[in-house]
C-alpha positions as CSV (number, residue, x, y, z in Angstrom):
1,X,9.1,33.2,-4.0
2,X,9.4,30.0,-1.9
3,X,6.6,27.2,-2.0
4,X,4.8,27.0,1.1
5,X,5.8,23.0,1.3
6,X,9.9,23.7,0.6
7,X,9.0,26.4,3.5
8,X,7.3,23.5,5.3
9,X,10.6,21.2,4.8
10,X,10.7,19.8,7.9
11,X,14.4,19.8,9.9
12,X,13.7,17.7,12.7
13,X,11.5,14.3,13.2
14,X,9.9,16.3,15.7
15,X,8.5,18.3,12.8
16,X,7.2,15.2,10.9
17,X,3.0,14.9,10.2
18,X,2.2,11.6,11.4
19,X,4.4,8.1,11.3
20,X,4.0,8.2,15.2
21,X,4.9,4.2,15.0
22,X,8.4,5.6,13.5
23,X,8.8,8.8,15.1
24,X,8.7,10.0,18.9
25,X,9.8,9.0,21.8
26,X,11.3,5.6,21.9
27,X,10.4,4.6,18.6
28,X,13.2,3.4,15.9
29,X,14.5,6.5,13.6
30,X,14.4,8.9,16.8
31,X,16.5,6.3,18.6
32,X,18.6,6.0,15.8
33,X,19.4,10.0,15.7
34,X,20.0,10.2,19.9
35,X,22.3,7.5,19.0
36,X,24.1,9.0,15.9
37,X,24.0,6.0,13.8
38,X,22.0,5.5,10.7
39,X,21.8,2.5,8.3
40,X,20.4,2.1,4.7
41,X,16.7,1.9,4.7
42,X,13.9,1.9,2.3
43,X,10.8,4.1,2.9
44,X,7.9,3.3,1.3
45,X,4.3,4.2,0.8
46,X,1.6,6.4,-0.4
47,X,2.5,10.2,-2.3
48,X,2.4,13.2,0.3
49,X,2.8,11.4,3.4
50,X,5.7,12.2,4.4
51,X,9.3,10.0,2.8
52,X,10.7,13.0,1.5
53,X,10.5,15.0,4.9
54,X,12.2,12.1,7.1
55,X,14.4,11.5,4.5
56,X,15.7,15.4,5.0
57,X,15.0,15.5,8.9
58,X,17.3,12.7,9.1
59,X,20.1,14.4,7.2
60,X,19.5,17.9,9.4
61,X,19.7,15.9,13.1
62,X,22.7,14.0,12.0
63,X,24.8,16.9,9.9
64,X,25.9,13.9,7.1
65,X,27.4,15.1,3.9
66,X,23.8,14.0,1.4
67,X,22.7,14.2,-2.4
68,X,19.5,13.6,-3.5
69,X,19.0,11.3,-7.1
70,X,16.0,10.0,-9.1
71,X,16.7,6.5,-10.0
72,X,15.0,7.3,-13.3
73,X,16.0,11.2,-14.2
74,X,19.6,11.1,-12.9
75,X,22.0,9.4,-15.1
76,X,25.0,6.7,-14.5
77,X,27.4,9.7,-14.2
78,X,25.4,11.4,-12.0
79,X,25.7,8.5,-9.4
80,X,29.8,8.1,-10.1
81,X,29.8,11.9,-9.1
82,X,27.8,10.8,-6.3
83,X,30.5,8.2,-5.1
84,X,33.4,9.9,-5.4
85,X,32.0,13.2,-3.6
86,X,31.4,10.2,-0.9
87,X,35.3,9.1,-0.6
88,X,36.1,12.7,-0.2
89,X,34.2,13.2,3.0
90,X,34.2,9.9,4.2
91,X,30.3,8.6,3.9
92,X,27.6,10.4,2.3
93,X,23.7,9.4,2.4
94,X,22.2,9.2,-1.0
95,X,18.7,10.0,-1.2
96,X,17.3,8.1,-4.1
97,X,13.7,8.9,-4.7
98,X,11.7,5.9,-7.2
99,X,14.8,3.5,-6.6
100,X,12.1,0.8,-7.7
101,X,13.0,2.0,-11.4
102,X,16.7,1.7,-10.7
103,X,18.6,-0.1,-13.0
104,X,21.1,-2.5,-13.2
105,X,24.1,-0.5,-13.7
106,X,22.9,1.9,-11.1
107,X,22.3,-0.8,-8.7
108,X,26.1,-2.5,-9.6
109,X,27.8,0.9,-8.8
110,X,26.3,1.5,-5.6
111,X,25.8,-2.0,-3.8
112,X,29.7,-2.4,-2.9
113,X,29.5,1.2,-1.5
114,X,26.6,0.6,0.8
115,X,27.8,-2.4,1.8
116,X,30.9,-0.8,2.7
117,X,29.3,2.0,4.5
118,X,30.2,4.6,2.5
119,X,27.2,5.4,1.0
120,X,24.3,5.2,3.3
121,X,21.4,4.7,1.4
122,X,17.7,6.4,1.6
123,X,14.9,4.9,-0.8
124,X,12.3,6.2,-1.7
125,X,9.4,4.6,-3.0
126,X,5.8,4.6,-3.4
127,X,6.1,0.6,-4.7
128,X,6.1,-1.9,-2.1
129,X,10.0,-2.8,-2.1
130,X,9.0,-6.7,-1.7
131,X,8.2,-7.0,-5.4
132,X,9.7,-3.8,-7.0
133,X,13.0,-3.5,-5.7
134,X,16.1,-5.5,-6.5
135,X,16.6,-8.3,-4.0
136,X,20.1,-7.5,-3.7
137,X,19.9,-3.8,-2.6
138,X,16.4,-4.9,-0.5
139,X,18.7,-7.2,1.5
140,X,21.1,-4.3,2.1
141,X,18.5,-1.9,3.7
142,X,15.9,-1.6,6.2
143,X,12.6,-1.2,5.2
144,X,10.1,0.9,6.9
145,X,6.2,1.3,5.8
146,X,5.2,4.8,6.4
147,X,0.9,5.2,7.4
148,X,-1.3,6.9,5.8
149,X,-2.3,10.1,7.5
150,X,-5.2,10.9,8.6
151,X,-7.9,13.6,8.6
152,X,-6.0,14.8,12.1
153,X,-2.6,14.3,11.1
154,X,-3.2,16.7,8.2
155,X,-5.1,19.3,10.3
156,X,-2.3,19.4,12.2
157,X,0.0,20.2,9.3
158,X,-2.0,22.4,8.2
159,X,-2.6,24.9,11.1
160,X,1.1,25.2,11.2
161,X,1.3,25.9,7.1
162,X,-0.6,29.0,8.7
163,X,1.5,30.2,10.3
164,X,3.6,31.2,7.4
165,X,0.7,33.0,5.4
166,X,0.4,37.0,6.5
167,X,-3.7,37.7,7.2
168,X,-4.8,34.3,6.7
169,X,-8.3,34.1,7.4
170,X,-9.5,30.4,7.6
171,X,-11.7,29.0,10.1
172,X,-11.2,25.0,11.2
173,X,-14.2,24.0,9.2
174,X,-12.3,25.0,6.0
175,X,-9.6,23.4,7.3
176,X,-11.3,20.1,7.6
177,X,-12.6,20.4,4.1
178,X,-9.2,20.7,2.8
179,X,-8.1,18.3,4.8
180,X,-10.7,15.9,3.8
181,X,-10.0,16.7,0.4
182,X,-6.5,15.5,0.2
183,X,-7.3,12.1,0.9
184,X,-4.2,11.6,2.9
185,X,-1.7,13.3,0.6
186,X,-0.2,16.3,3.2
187,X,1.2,17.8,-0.1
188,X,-1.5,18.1,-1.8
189,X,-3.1,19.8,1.1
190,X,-0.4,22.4,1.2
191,X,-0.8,23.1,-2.2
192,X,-4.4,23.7,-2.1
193,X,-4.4,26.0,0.7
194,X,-1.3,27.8,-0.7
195,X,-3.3,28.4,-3.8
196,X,-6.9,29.6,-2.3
197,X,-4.6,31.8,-0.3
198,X,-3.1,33.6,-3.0
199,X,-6.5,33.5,-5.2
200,X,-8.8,34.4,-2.5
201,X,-9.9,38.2,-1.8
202,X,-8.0,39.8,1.0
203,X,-6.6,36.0,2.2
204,X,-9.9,34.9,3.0
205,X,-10.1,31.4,2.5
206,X,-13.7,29.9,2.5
207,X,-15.0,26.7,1.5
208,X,-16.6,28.1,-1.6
209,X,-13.1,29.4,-2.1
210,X,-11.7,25.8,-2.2
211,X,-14.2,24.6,-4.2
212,X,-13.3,27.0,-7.0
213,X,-9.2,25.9,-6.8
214,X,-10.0,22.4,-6.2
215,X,-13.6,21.0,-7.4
216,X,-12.6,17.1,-6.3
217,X,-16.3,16.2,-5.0
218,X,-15.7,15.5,-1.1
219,X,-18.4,12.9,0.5
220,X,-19.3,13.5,4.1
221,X,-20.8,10.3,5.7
222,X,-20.5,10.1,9.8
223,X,-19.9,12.4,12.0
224,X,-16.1,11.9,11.7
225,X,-16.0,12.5,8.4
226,X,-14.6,9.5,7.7
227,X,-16.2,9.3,4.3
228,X,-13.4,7.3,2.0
229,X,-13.3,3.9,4.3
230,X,-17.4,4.0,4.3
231,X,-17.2,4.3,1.0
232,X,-15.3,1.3,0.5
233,X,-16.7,-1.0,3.0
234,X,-20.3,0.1,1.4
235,X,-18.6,-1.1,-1.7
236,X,-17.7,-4.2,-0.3
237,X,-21.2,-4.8,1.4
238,X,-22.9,-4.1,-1.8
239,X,-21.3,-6.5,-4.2
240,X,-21.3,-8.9,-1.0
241,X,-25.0,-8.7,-1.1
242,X,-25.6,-8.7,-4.2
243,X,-27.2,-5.4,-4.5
244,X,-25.7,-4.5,-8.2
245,X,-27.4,-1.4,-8.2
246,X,-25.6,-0.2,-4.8
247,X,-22.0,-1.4,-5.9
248,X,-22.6,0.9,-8.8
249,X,-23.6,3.6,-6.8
250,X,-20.8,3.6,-4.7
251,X,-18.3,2.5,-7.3
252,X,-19.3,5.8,-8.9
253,X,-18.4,8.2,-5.9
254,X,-15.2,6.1,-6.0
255,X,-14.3,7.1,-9.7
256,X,-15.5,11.0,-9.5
257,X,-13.2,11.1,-6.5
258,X,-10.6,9.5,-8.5
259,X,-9.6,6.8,-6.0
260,X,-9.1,4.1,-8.4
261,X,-6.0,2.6,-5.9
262,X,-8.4,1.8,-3.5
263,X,-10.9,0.2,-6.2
264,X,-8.5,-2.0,-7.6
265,X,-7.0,-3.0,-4.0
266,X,-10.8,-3.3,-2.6
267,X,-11.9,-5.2,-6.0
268,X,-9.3,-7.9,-5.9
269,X,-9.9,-8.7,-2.3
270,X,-13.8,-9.1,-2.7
271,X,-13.3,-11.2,-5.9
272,X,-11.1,-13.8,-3.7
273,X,-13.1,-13.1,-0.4
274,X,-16.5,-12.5,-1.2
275,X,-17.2,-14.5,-4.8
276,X,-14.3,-17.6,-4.1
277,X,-15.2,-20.9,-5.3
278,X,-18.7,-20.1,-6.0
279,X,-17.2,-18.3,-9.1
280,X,-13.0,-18.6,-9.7
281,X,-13.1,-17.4,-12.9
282,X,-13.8,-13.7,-11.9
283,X,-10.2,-13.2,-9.9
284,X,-8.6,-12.8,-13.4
285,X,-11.2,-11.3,-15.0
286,X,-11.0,-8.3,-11.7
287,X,-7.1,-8.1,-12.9
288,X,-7.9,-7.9,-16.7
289,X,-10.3,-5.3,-15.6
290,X,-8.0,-3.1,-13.8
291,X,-5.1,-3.6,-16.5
292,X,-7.6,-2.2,-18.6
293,X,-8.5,0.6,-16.3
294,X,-5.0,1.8,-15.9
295,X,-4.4,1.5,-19.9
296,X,-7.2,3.7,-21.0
297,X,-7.1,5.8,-17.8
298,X,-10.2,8.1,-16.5
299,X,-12.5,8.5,-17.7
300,X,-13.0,5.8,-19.9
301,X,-11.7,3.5,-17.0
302,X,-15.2,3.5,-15.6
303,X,-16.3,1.2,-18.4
304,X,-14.1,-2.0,-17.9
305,X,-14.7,-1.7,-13.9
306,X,-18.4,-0.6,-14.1
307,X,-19.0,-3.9,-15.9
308,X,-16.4,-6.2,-13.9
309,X,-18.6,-4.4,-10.9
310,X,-21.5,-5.2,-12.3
311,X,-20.7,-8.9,-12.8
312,X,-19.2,-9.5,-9.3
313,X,-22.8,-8.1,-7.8
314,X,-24.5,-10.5,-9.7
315,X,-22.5,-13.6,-9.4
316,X,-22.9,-16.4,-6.6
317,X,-21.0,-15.9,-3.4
318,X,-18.9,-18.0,-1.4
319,X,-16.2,-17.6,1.2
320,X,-15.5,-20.9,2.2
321,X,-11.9,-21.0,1.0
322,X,-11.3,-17.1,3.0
323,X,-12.7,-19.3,6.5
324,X,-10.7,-22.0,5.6
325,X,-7.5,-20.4,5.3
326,X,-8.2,-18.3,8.6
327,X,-9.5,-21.0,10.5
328,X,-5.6,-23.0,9.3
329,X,-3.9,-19.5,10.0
330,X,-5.5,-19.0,13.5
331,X,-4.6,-23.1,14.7
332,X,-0.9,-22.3,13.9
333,X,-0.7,-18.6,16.0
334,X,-2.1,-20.8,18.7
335,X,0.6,-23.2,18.1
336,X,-0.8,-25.9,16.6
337,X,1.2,-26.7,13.9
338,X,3.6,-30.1,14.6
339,X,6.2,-31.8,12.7
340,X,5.3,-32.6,9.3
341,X,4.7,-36.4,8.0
342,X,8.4,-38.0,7.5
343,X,6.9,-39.6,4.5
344,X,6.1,-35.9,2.7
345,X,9.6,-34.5,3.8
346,X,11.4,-34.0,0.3
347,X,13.6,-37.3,-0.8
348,X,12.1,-39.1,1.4
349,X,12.0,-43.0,0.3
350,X,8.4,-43.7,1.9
351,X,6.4,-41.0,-0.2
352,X,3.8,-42.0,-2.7
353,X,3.8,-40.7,-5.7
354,X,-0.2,-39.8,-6.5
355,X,0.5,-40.0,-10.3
356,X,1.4,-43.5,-10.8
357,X,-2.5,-44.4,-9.1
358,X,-5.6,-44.6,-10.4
359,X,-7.2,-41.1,-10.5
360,X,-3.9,-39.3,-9.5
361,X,-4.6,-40.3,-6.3
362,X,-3.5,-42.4,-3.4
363,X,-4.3,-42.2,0.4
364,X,-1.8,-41.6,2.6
365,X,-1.7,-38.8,5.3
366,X,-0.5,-35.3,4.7
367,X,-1.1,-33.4,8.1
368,X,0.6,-33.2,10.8
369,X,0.1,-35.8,13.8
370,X,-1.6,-33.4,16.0
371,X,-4.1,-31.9,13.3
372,X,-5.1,-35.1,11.8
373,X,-8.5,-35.0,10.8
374,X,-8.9,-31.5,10.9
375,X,-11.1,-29.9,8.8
376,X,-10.6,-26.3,7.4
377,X,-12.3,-26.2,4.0
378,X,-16.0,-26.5,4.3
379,X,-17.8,-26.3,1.1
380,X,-20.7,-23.9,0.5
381,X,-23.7,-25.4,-1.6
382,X,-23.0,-23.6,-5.0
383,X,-22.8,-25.2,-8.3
384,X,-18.8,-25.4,-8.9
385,X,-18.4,-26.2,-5.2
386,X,-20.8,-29.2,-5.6
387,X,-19.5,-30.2,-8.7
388,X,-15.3,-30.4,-7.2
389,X,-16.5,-31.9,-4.3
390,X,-18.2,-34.6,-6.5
391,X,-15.0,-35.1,-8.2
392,X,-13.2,-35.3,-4.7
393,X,-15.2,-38.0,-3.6
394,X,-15.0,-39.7,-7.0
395,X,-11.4,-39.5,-6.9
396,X,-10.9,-41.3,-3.3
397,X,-13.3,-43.1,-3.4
398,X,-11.5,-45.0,-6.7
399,X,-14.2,-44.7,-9.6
């Protein structure tokens, strides 16, 4: 019997959950099929959302001879095959799913091919192709970042998954609950529902019934349901204020939901946001944390982030470097930027070397014209903010 997802397969973009800033009217890869030409890209992001299913909508609308490969699973031969089946018809797209773990002989045999044309390459990854994937077969591609869906893009998904279940009875609350429950993964929707179909009496498909295939705890928090972003921005609030007993709380819905992607992406911004210069040391104590986490894996994870948690809540705070750099940022999209100091321009004869001076330092000006003066950093009163601003002024002043 066929999986509800293969049956789900989409043929067309028009099919596709989602992605609406790739797919529809006038956007790039539905331009690209009314125009019969496609080129090597990369798509990346998140499981279940949807690389797979443009990847095979692609090859439907444009009738190209295709193969799908893992980078890791398929061997060397596998891609030779894959080549020569390419000069027989002329081009071929090659579907490579994980090509972040593609290796260097893989990556030699194909990159003459798809720089000739002949293969037409489709990455996939969920890796962000800027630091995973081979520079020389990222400069061959064009990358596209597929969205996360949301809570409506997978009800939408879903109600047409219906329609391919005789005598399903399931009512839009139930629905939303699985939808909810997938936390943006549009395969692991399907596969819930396809299972509390089949192992609910008479197709009826209930939110207890979900609850017995699929017991992931599912928070409720507003009206829209929109429970996993509160969740994380009471996170960040909580360590923010200091408040160690809240971060733990919500910390803890994090790890029985099992969303330990967002707590390591959430933790390492707060650490660098949040904490700063009041306490640098905790940035690579966050990272040693969440190596940690991913090592043991859950449930023992909880331990090295409860306590990394625990430490952020209760150290000082400061985000004077996170202004700084926005305040420098915002000045240059406004077009404030100028030329910079012909004395700092590398070889130049009129710099001044700080290391030969007293202190390491020697005054001379290192902004440009127009900014001169300008002030981004303003220092917070903390005690290692103090203390490197005393050194500053210690420094330039020649003590």
């Amino acid at each position: 019997m066929e999986l509800l997802a293969n049956m789900l397969r989409p043929k067309s973009l028009k099919d596709i959950i989602g992605q609406k800033h790739l797919v529809g009217e006038g956007k790039v890869l539905t331009n690209l099929v009314s125009n019969g030409k496609l080129f090597s890209m990369i798509l990346y992001g998140k499981p279940g959302i949807g690389k797979t299913s443009i990847a095979n909508a692609l090859i439907h609308e444009l009738h190209i001879r295709s193969k799908f490969l893992n980078a890791t699973t398929n061997n060397k031969a596998d891609f030779d095959i894959a080549i020569e089946e390419a000069k027989m018809y002329g081009e071929m797209i090659l579907v490579i799913d994980e090509i972040h773990r593609m290796n260097k002989d893989k990556q030699d045999i194909l990159l003459p091919h798809i720089e000739s044309g002949l293969i037409i390459l489709i990455g996939l990854t969920t890796s962000n192709p800027y630091h995973k994937i081979n520079p020389a077969i990222r400069s061959r591609c064009v990358i596209y970042e597929l969205k996360e869906l949301s809570v409506d893009d997978i009800l939408e998904g879903l109600k047409r998954a219906c329609n391919y279940l005789d005598d399903i009875q399931i009512d839009d609350e139930a629905l939303k609950y699985i939808a909810v429950l997938s936390s943006g993964d549009f395969r692991s929707a399907i596969n819930t529902l396809e299972v509390t179909y089949y192992a609910s009496k008479d197709h009826h498909i209930t939110i207890d019934e979900i609850k017995k295939v699929n017991n992931k705890p599912v928070f409720f928090h507003d009206k829209d349901e929109d429970g996993h972003y509160q969740v994380l921005s009471a996170f960040q609030k909580s360590i923010r204020g200091s408040d160690v007993d809240a971060a733990l709380h919500y910390l803890g819905r994090l790890i029985v939901a099992g969303d330990l992607d967002s707590i390591y992406r959430r933790m390492s911004v707060i650490a660098y946001e949040d904490i700063g210069l009041a306490n640098p040391g905790i940035g690579p104590k966050v990272m040693a944390a969440i190596h940690a986490a991913e090592l043991v894996g859950l449930p023992e994870a909880r331990i090295p982030l409860g306590q990394v948690v625990t430490e952020m809540a209760l150290s000082p705070k400061s985000n004077s470097a996170y202004l700084g750099i926005d305040a420098a940022i915002n000045d240059i999209n406004k077009g404030l930027a100028g030329e910079i100091p012909k004395h700092i321009i590398d070889g130049s004869p009129l710099y001044v070397y700080p290391h030969n001076y007293k202190n390491d330092y020697v005054k001379q000006e290192y902004m440009p014209d127009k900014l001169k003066n300008k002030k981004y950093y303003l220092k917070k009163d903390n005690k290692y903010e103090v203390n490197l601003n005393r050194i500053y002024d210690e420094m330039r002043s020649g003590k």
